[in-house]
N, C-alpha and C positions, 0 to 999 in steps of 0.2 A: 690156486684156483685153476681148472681145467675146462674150459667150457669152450668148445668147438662152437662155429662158427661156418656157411660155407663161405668158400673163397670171396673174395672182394678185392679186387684190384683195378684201380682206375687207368691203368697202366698199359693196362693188356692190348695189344698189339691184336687185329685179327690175321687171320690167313693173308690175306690180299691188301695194301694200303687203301684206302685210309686208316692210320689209328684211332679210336674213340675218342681220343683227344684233338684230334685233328679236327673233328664233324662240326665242334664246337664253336662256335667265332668269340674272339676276345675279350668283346662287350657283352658276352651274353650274362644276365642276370643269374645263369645258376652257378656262374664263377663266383659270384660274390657268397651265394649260399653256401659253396661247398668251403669256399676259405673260412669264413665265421664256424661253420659247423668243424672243422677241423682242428679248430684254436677250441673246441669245450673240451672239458675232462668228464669223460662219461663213466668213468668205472664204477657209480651208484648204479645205473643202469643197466651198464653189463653183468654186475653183481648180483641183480635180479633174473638172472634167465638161466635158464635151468641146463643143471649140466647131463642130464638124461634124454633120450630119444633122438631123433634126429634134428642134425645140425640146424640152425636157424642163420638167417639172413642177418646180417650182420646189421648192431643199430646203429651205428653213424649213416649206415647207406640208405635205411628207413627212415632217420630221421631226415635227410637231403630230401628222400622223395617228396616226405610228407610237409615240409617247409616250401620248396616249390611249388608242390601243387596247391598249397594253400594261397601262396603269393600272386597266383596264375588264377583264383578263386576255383579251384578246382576242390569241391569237399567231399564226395562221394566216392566211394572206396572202388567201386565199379568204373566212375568214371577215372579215378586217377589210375587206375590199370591200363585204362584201355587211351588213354593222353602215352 
């Protein structure tokens, strides 16, 4: 299976500190979502996404969005953008 992806790294460092990681405070609620979402086995899921056109957003990081912003009652696709 060959199916690109763009980048996704939670990791990533910008130019200037702070890291992304940093921004975050300890207790925040979407540590807990990004641990749970990290422990599933998604390869059904990734197995559905097509290995033609251009790369797609990677779904564990769609799925974290859309898990937070649901828990934060956020449901509107406009509105979890712009959160």
């Amino acid at each position: 299976m060959n199916i690109k992806f763009k980048d996704y790294n939670q990791q990533q460092n910008w130019l200037f500190p702070p890291s992304i990681e940093e921004l975050i405070p300890e207790s925040h609620p979407v540590r807990i979502v990004n641990g749970v979402i990290e422990q599933l086995d998604l390869r059904l899921l990734i197995e559905e996404y097509s290995k033609d056109g251009k790369p797609s957003f990677h779904p564990k990081m769609m799925l974290k969005v859309m898990v937070y912003a649901y828990m934060d009652n956020i449901y509107s696709s406009r509105k979890i953008e712009k959160a």
